[in-house]
C-alpha positions in Angstrom: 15.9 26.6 -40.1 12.6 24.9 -41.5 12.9 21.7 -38.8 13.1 24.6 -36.0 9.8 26.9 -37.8 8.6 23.0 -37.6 9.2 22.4 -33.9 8.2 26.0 -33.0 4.9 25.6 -34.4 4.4 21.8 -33.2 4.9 23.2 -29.5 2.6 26.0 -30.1 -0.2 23.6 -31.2 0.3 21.1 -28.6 0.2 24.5 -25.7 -3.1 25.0 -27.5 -4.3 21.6 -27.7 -3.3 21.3 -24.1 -4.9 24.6 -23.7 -8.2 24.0 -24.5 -8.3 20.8 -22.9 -7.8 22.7 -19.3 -10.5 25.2 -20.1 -12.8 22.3 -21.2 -12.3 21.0 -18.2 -13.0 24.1 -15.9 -15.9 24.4 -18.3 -17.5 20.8 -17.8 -16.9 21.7 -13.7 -18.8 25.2 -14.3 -21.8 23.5 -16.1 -22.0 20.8 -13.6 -22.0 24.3 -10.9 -23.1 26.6 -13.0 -24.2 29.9 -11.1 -23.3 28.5 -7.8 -20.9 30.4 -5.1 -17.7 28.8 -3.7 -19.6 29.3 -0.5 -22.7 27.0 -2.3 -20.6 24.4 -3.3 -18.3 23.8 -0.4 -21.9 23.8 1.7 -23.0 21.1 -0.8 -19.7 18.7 -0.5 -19.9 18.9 3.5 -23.8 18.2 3.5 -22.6 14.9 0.8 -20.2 14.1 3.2 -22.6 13.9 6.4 -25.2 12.0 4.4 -22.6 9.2 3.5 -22.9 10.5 -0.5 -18.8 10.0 -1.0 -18.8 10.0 -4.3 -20.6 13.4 -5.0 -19.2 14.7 -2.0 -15.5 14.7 -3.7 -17.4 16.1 -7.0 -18.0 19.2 -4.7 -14.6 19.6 -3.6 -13.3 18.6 -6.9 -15.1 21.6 -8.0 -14.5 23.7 -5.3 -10.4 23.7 -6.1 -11.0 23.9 -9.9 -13.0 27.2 -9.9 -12.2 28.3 -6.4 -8.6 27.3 -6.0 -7.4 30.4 -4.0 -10.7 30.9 -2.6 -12.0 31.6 1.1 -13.0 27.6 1.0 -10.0 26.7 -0.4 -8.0 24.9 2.3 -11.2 23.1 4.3 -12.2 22.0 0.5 -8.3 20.3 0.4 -8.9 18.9 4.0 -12.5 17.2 3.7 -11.9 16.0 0.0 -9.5 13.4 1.7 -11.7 11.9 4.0 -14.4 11.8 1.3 -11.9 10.0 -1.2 -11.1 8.0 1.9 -14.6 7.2 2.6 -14.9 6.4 -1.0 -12.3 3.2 -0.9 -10.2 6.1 -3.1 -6.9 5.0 -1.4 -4.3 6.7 -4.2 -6.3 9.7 -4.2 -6.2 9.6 -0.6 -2.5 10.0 -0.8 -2.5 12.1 -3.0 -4.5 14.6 -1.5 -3.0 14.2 1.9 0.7 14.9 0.2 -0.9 18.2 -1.8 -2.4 19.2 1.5 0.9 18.5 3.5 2.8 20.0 0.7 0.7 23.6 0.3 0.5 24.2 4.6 3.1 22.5 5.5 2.4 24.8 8.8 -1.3 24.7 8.7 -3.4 23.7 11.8 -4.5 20.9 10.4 -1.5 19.4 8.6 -1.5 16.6 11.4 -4.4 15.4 10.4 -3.3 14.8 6.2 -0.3 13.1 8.1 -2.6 10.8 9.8 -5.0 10.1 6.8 -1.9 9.2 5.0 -1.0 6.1 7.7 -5.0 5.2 7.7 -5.6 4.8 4.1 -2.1 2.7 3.5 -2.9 0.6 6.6 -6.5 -0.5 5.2 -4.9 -0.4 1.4 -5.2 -4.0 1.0 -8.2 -4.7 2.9 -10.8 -6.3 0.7 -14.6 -6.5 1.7 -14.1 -10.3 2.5 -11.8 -9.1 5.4 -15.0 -7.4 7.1 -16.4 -10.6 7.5 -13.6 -12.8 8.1 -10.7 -12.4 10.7 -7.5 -12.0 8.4 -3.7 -12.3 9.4 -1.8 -9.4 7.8 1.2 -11.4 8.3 0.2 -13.5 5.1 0.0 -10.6 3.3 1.8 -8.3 0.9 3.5 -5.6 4.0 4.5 -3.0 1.8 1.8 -0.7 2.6 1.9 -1.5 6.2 5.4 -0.6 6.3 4.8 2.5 4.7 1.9 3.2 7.0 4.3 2.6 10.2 6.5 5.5 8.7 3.5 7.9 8.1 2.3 7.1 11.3 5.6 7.7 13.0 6.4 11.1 11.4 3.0 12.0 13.1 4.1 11.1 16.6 7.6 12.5 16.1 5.9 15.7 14.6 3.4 16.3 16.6 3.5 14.6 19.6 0.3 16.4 21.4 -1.6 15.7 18.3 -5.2 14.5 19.1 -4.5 11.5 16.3 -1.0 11.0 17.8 -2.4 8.2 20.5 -4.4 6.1 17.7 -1.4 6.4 15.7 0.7 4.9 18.2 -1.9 1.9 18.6 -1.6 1.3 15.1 2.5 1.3 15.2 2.4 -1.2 18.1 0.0 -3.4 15.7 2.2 -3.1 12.8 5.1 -3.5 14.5 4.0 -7.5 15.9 2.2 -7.9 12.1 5.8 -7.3 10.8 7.8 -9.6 13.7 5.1 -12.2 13.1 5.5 -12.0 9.4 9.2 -12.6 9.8 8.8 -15.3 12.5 6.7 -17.6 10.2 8.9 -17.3 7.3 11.0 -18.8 10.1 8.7 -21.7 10.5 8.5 -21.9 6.8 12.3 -22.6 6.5 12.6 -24.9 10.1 9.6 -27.1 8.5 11.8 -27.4 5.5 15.0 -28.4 7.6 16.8 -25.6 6.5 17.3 -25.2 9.7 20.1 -21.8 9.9 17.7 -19.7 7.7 15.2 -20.5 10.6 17.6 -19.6 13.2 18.6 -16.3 11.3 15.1 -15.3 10.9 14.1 -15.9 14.3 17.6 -14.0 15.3 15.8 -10.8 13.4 12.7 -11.0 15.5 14.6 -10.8 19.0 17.0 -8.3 17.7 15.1 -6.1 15.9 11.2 -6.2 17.0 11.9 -6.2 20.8 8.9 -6.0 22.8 6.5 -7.9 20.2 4.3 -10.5 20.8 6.6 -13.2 18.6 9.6 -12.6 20.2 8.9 -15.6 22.6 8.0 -17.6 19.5 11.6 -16.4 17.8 13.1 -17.6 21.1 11.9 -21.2 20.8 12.7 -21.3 17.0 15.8 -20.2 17.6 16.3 -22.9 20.1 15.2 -25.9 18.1 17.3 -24.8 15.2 20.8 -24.3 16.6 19.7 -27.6 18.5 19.0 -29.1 15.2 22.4 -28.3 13.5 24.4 -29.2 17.2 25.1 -25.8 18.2 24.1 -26.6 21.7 26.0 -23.1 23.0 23.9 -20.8 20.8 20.8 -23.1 21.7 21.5 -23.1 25.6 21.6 -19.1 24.9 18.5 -18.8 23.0 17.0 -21.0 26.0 18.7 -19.1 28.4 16.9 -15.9 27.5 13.4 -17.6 26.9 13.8 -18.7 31.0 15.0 -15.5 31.9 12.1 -13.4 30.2 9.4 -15.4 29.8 10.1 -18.0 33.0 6.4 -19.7 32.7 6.9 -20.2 28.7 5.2 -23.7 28.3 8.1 -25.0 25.8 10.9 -24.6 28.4 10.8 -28.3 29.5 10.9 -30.1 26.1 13.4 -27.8 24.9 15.6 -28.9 27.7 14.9 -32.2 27.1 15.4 -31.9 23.5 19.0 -30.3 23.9 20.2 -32.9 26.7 19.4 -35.6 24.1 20.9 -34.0 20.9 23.8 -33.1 23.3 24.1 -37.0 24.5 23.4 -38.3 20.9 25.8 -36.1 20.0 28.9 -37.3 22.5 27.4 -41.3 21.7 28.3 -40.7 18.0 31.4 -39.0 18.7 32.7 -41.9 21.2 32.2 -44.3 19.1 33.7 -43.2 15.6 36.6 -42.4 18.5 36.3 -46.3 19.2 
């Protein structure tokens, strides 16, 4: 009886504590807006937002939804605060306003759009400043964000197809798409340089089969080429080769890989004679 008068009272103190802790916050908002209108402060985040002023922009909307949150402003307070935390290099608030937006009007107008900040702020979520002033190859890099990026930006084009964002978004997809095959393709190279050469060859295999259409599916074909060469399997390399010719006819590494087959395939037959001898 006494342990559940203690637990009774220790969750009516920590409801208090927890409490007064929500109402100081709604107070520090109110003293930083005291006797200004939702109308005032949503005016004063958009004018922070045109003049660049991120930062106190999402104050204002931050504001806006604490004392306003069912308010007139409401839902163009939601929408704008993620662009400014966008605009403010704020990628997980970003997110997470673009999945409270998507979550409260799931039907809104202007839902598309949260779906569309989403894929923006994961596809620049690893970009540092240097890579403003230096060309970087998201293929060396950490593709977790890209990936989820590609889905965001996919459930916007399968959603809404006539979206005004929906043709950017499709861009984007194309360029992840050839990061991600290039990605793979030089993990490929990684492996061939290291002669292990049936890694190379699966990797390669994963390019052609599963990022048709990219810009390193050539590349693949070559790899995969010189690897099943390099381990004597002269019928998957004639393949590979086979393909390369019949898509890409004016590919510059036909010839050698010919070449390169004939000889492994002679080598091959001379070593095979002669333990026969």
């Amino acid at each position: 009886m006494k342990k559940t008068i203690l637990l009774i009272t220790g969750l009516i103190f920590v409801l208090m504590l927890s409490g007064c802790a929500s109402d100081k916050t709604v107070q520090d908002v109110g003293a930083a807006y005291k006797g200004k209108t939702e109308k005032q402060i949503y005016i004063e985040g958009e004018q922070n937002l045109l003049d660049g002023n991120y930062s106190q922009s999402t104050k204002a909307f931050e504001a806006l939804d604490t004392l306003f949150p069912f308010g007139r402003y409401a839902q163009k307070g939601q929408l704008d605060i993620i662009y400014a935390y966008y605009k403010n290099g704020d990628v997980p608030s970003t997110l997470a306003a673009s999945d409270r937006y998507i979550h409260l009007y799931p039907m809104g107008p202007h839902v598309d759009y949260a779906y569309y900040m989403r894929g923006l702020a994961e596809f620049y979520e690893n970009q540092s400043v240097l890579d403003q002033y230096f060309n970087t190859d998201y293929a060396q890099r950490e593709l977790g964000p890209l990936r989820k990026s590609f889905y965001d930006f996919s459930e916007l084009v399968y959603r809404f197809p006539k979206s005004k964002y929906t043709p950017d978004a499709r861009k984007r997809m194309v360029f992840i798409r050839n990061v991600m095959a290039r990605n793979e393709l030089e993990t490929g190279v990684f492996y061939y340089d290291r002669q292990a050469y049936v890694a190379a060859a699966n990797r390669a295999n994963n390019v052609v089969r599963h990022y048709q259409g990219s810009t390193s599916v050539p590349g693949a074909l070559v790899l995969m080429t010189e690897s099943y060469t390099k381990v004597k399997d002269f019928k998957d390399a004639e393949q590979a080769l086979n393909v390369l010719k019949l898509n890409y006819p004016n590919n510059e590494s036909i010839p050698h890989l010919q070449r390169d087959i004939q000889r492994a395939e002679y080598k091959d037959q001379h070593t095979t004679n002669r333990k026969k001898a």
